[in-house]
N, C-alpha and C positions, 0 to 999 in steps of 0.2 A: 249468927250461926248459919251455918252451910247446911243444907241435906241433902245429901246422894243417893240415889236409888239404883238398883241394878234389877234385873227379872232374869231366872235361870230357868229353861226349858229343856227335858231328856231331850235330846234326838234320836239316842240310839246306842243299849249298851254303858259305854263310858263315855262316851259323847255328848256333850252339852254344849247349846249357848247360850248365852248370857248377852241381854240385851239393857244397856247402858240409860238411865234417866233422859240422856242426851238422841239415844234413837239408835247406838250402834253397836252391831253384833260384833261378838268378841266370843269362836271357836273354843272348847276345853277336848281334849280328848286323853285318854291313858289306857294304857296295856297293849296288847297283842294289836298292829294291825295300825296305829296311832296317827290319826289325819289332823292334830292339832296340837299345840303347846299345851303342857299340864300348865296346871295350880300355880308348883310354885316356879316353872320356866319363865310365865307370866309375871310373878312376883320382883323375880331378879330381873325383867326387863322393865318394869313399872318402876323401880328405884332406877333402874340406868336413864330410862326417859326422863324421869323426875330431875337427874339433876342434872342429866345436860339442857332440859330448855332453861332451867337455874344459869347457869353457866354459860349459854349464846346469850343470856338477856345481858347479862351482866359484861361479857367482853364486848357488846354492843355499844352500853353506857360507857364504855371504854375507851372504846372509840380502836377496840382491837380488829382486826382483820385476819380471816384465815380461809386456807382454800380445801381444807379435809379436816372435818371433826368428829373421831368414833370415839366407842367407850366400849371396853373389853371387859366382861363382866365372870365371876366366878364365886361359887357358892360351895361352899361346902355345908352336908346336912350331915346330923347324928343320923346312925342305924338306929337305934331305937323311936319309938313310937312315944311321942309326934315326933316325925322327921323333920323339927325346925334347923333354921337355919344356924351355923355355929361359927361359921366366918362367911365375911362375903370382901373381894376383892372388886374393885373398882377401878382401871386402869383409863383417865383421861387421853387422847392421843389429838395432838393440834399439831398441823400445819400446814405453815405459810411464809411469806418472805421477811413479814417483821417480829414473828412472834415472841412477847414478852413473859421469859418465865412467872415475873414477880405478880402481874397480871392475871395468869392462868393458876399459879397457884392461890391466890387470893379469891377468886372466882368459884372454885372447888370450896374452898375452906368456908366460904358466905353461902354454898347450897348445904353443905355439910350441919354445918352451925346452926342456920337460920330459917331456910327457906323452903329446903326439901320434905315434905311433908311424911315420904315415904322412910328418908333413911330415918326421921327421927321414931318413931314407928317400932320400927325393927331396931336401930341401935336401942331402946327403952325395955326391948325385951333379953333373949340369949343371943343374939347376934354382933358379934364384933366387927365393923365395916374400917378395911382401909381403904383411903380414896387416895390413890396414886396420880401419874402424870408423865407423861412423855410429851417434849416441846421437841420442835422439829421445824426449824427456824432454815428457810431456802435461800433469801437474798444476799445481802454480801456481806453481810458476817452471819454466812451457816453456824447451826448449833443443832444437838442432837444429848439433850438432856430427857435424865428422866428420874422420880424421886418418889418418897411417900409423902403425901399432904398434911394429912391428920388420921387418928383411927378415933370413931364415935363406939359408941358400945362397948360390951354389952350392959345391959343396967341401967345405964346413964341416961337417966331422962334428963330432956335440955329441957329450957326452964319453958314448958308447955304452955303453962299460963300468963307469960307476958303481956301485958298491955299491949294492944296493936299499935303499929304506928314506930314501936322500940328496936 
């Protein structure tokens, strides 16, 4: 088992930072005046981080290549209090001259599934995550695809306690 530590310090107001097990400070800020990413702006970049280094590790193993890889992230919260998350869209965007849809969606569906610590997390609670995909293939057979992968949540705990290694 892992343990992770974070340290939260006021600075000012609604302002805090939060200094990481690892040594690195990580800005909060909220309301009037706002010189930092809220809560949960953090949250929805913490899943988008999470599964694209998921997702270059794996089109590495691939032996895929690409020359621009974003992720276009979107959340929607209820009004009511807690303002959790109630959908969260996930848009993959890859390209390059050979890229392999079947690849890139496979890659997506193994952070989805398996690997992402954060979407399983949130999908296990009220959030419904769809992980999409835009392929955008340059060389000589250009392509300009784009599709939905899987949706996890909400509810759905994937199967947490697996044996490692599985």
């Amino acid at each position: 088992m892992t343990i992770k530590n974070v340290v939260v310090r006021n600075q000012a107001g609604m302002h805090f930072e939060a200094t990481t097990g690892s040594g690195f400070p990580i800005h909060f800020d909220s309301g009037r005046g706002q010189t930092a990413p809220g809560p949960t702006e953090v949250v929805l970049a913490a899943l988008a981080v999470c599964s694209a280094m998921d997702v270059v590790s794996i089109l590495a193993k691939k032996r895929q290549k690409f020359e621009r890889y974003e992720i276009h992230v979107q959340g929607e919260q209820r009004d009511g209090y807690p303002q959790v998350f109630t959908r969260i869209d996930l848009a993959h965007e890859l390209e390059g001259p050979s890229v392999e849809v079947t690849a890139l969606r496979r890659c997506i569906e193994l952070s989805a599934r398996k690997y992402c610590p954060i979407n399983a997390m949130l999908a296990a609670g009220a959030t419904e995550i769809h992980h999409g995909y835009r392929a955008i293939r340059t060389g000589p057979q250009p392509l300009d695809e784009s599709g939905e992968v899987i949706v996890t949540g909400p509810n759905r705990r994937p199967d947490l306690l697996a044996p490692e290694g599985e």
